[in-house]
TIPA-773449 format. One record per residue (C-alpha): residue number from 1; x, y, z; residue in one letter. Coordinates in steps of 0.05 Angstrom, whole numbers. Example, Ala and Ser with C-alpha at 12.3 -4.5 7.8 and 13.67 -1.06 7.14 Angstrom:
BEGIN
num/c1/c2/c3/residu
1/246/-90/156/A
2/273/-21/143/S
//
This chain:
BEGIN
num/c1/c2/c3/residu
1/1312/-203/-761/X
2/1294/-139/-728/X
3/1324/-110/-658/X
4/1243/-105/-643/X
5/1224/-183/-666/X
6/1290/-210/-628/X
7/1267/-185/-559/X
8/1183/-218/-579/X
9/1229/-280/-587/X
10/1262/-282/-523/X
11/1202/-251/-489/X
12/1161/-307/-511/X
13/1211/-355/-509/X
14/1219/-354/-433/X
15/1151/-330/-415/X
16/1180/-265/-375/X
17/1109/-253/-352/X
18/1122/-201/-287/X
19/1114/-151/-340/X
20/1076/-156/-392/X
21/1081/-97/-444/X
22/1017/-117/-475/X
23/972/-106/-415/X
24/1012/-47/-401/X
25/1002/-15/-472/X
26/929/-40/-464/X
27/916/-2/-398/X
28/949/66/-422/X
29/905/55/-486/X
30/964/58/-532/X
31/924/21/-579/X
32/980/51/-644/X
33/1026/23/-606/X
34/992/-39/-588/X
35/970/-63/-654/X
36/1037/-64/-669/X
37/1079/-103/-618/X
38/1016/-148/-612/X
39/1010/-161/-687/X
40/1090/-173/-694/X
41/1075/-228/-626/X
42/1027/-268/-671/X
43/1069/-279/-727/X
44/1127/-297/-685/X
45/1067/-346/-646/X
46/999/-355/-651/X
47/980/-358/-584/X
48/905/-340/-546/X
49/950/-280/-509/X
50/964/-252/-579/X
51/909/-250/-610/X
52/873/-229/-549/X
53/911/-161/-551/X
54/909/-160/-631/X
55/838/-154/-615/X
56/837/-106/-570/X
57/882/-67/-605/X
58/834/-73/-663/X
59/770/-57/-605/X
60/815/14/-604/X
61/823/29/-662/X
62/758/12/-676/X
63/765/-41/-729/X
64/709/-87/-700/X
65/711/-136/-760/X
66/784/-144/-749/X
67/777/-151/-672/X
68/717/-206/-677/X
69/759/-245/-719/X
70/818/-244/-668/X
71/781/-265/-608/X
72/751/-323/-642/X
73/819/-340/-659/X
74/845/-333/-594/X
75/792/-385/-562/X
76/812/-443/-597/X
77/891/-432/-574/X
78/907/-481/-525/X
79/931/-419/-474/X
80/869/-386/-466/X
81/847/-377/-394/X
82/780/-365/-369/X
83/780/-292/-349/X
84/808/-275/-424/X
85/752/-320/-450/X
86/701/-284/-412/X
87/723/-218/-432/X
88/719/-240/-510/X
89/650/-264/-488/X
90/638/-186/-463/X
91/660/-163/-528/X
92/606/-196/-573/X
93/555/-181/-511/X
94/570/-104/-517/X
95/572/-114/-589/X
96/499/-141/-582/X
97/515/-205/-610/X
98/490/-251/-575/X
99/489/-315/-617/X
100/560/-311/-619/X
101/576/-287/-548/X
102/534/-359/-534/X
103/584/-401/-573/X
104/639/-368/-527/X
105/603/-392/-464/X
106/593/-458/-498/X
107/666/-470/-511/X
108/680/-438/-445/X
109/637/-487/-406/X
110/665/-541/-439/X
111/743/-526/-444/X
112/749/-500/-363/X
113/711/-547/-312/X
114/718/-509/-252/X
115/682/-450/-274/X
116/626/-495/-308/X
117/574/-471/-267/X
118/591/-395/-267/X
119/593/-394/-344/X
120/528/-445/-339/X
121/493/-376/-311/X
122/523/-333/-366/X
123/491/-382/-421/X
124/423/-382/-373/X
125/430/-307/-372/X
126/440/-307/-455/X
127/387/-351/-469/X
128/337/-311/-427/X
129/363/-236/-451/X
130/332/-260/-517/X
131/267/-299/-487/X
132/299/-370/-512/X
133/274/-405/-445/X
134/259/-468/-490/X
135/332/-471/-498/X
136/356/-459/-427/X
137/307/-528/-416/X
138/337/-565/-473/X
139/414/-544/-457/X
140/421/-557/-397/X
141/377/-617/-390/X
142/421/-661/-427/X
143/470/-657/-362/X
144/430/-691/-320/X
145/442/-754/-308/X
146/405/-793/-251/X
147/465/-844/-237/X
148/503/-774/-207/X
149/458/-730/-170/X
150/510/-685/-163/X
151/499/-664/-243/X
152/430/-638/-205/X
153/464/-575/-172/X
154/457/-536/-197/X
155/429/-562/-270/X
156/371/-568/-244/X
157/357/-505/-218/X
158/368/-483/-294/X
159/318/-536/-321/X
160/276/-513/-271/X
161/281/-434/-285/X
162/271/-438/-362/X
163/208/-482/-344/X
164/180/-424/-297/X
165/182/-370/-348/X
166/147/-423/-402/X
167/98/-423/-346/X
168/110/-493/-341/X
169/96/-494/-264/X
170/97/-570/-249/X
171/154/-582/-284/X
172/186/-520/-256/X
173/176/-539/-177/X
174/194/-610/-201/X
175/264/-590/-222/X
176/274/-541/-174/X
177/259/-597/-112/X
178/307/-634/-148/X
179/364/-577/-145/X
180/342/-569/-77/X
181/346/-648/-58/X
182/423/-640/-88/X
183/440/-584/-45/X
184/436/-538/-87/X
185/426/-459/-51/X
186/422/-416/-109/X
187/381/-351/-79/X
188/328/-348/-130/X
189/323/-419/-133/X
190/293/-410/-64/X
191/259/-353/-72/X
192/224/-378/-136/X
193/211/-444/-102/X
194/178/-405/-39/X
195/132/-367/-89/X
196/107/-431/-129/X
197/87/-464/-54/X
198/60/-391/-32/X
199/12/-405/-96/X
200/1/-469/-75/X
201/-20/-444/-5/X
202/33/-480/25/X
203/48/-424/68/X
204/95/-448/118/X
205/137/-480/69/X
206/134/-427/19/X
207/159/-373/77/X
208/211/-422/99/X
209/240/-418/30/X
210/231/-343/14/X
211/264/-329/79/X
212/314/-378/69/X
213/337/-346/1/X
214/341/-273/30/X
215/387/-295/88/X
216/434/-325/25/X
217/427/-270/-5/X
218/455/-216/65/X
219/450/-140/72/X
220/469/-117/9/X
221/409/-162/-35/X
222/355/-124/-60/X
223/299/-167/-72/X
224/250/-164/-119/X
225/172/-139/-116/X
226/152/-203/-128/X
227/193/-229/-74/X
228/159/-185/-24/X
229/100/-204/-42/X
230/92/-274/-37/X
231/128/-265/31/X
232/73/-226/59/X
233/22/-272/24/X
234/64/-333/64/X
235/56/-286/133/X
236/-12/-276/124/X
237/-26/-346/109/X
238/-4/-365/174/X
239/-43/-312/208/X
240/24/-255/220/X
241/-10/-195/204/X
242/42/-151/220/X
243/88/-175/188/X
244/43/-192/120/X
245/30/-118/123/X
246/105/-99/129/X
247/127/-145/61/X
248/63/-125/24/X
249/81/-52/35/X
250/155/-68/12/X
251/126/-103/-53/X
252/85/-35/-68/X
253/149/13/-58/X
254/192/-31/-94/X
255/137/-16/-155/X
256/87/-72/-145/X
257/17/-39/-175/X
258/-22/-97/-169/X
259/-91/-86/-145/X
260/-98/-152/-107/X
261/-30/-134/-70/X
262/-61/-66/-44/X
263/-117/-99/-25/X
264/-76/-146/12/X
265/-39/-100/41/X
266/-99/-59/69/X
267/-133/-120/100/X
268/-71/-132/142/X
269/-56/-63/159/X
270/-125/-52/181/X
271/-123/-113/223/X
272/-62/-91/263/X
273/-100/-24/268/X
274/-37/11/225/X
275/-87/62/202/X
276/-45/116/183/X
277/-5/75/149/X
278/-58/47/104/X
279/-80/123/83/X
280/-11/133/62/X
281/4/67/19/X
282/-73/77/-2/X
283/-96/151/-25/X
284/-45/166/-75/X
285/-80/105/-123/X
286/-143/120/-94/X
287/-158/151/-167/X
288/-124/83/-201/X
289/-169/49/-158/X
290/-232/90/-173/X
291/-274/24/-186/X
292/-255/-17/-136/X
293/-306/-21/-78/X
294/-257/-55/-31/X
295/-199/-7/-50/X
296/-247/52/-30/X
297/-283/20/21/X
298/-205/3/63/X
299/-200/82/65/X
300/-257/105/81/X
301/-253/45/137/X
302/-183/75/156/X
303/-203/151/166/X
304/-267/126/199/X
305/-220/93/252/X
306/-171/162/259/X
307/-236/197/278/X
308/-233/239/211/X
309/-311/226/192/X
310/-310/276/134/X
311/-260/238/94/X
312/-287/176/117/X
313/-347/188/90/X
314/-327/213/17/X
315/-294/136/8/X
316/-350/103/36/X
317/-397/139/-13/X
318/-341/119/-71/X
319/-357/49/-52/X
320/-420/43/-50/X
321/-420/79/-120/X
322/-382/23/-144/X
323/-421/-30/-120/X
324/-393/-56/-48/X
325/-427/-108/-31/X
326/-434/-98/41/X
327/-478/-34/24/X
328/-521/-35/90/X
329/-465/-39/133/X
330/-437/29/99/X
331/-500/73/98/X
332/-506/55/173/X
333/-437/79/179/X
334/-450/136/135/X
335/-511/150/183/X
336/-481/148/235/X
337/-416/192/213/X
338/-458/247/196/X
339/-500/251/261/X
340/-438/259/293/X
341/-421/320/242/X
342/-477/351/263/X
//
């Protein structure tokens, strides 16, 4: 036996693991090297550690084939620990192979229990990557169990998530009042929970929620359009105009181009007399917006208030070319602009 297979022996042997030469090799990218003392490790034992740096010796020297087969080997070794499965689930991901990346999770979430539910959101996040949200419902479904609500947290939430993008609705507040009931405080699960009672026009409720999930989330989470919106839908529901305005204008910078949220927006700012603020949300779509009485009707209604008749009265013409329906209300206005032109 070789000087070099002696020392693997008594390496392995005693488990000398302050240093390991493997991750060292690994992290100066010695992959030559490597492949070597990691390939002579797995015939003296065939252990997940082995294989894992096999494989990544492989990853370097870019024998993929070779390196797939050695991760899969190293997940069924009775060493494996969670962080080394993760990274093998990495691999496939980056390799964009995501069928088998979701059989790592799977053996994963079964083979370490208390990191069940972060890997649960790495087989949510697979599923949905690749628009399977029948199969986030189906997987995760199965663990519920109504004898031990705990199964409910945060299972639920799941169920819950893959029935909202179905557009399953019902069933997708129904789950997620169940996660909610079992304590579970998942950020979007509140956020998406707010929204559906915000479409509900359960306004108070649906801002209790949306609020709730954005003090979870702290300083450094950036929520989404969507999120925004609904919030200042919940604010103006129960009559806060300022701060309906404020969220509805968040929703548009975060790249919310919905006409119905501009709209939104306009009414509130208009109603806290945030004139100048409207103009500036407002004209750069005014061309997007061409056909949309209200749309042009909110600006001309904003520069009428700043004193600035001119440009008041180019968007009040605008909306009465597109049919507002209030039209005797703007000629008057119109009328009365241009008298004081003159």
């Amino acid at each position: 036996m070789s000087r070099k297979l002696i020392f693997w022996g008594i390496f392995l042997a005693f488990g000398l693991a302050a240093y390991d030469p493997l991750a060292d090799l690994l992290e100066r990218k010695d992959y030559a090297t490597l492949f070597q003392m990691s390939r002579d490790a797995v015939i003296i034992k065939e252990t997940a550690r082995n294989y894992y740096y096999l494989a990544a010796a492989y990853t370097g020297i870019r024998r993929h084939r070779l390196a797939a087969k050695a991760y899969l080997l190293a997940l069924d070794k009775p060493d494996l620990n969670h962080e080394m499965g993760t990274n093998i689930a990495n691999y496939f991901e980056n390799r964009e192979d995501a069928d088998t990346a979701l059989l790592v999770y799977q053996k994963l979430f079964q083979k370490f229990p208390k990191e069940k539910v972060a890997t649960a959101q790495k087989i949510v996040d697979n599923f949905s990557k690749n628009g399977k949200y029948q199969e986030v419902v189906e997987y995760f479904i199965g663990l519920l169990d109504d004898e031990d609500p705990a199964t409910y947290n945060p299972y639920a939430y799941f169920v819950g998530l893959g029935y909202y993008q179905l557009g399953n609705l019902a069933e997708a507040e129904n789950y997620f009042q169940k996660a909610l009931k079992a304590d579970c405080r998942e950020i979007d699960l509140l956020l998406k929970q707010g929204e559906l009672k915000v479409r509900k026009k359960e306004w108070q409720t649906g801002l209790t929620l949306i609020s709730g999930g954005l003090q979870l989330g702290g300083i450094l989470f950036k929520p989404e359009a969507d999120t925004y919106k609904y919030l200042g839908q919940a604010y103006a529901g129960v009559e806060d105009r300022r701060n309906a305005a404020d969220n509805l204008r968040k929703a548009i910078a975060a790249g919310n181009r919905e006409e119905e949220v501009y709209l939104q927006y306009a009414l509130n700012a208009l109603q806290i007399r945030d004139f100048q603020g409207a103009i500036v949300v407002l004209e750069p779509r005014a061309e997007t917006f061409a056909k949309s009485p209200d749309f042009q009707y909110y600006l001309g209604n904003a520069y009428d208030n700043l004193g600035q008749p001119a440009m008041a009265i180019q968007y009040y013409q605008k909306a009465l070319e597109v049919g507002y329906r209030n039209s005797a209300y703007i000629r008057q206005r119109i009328n009365v602009l241009s008298g004081n032109e003159e």
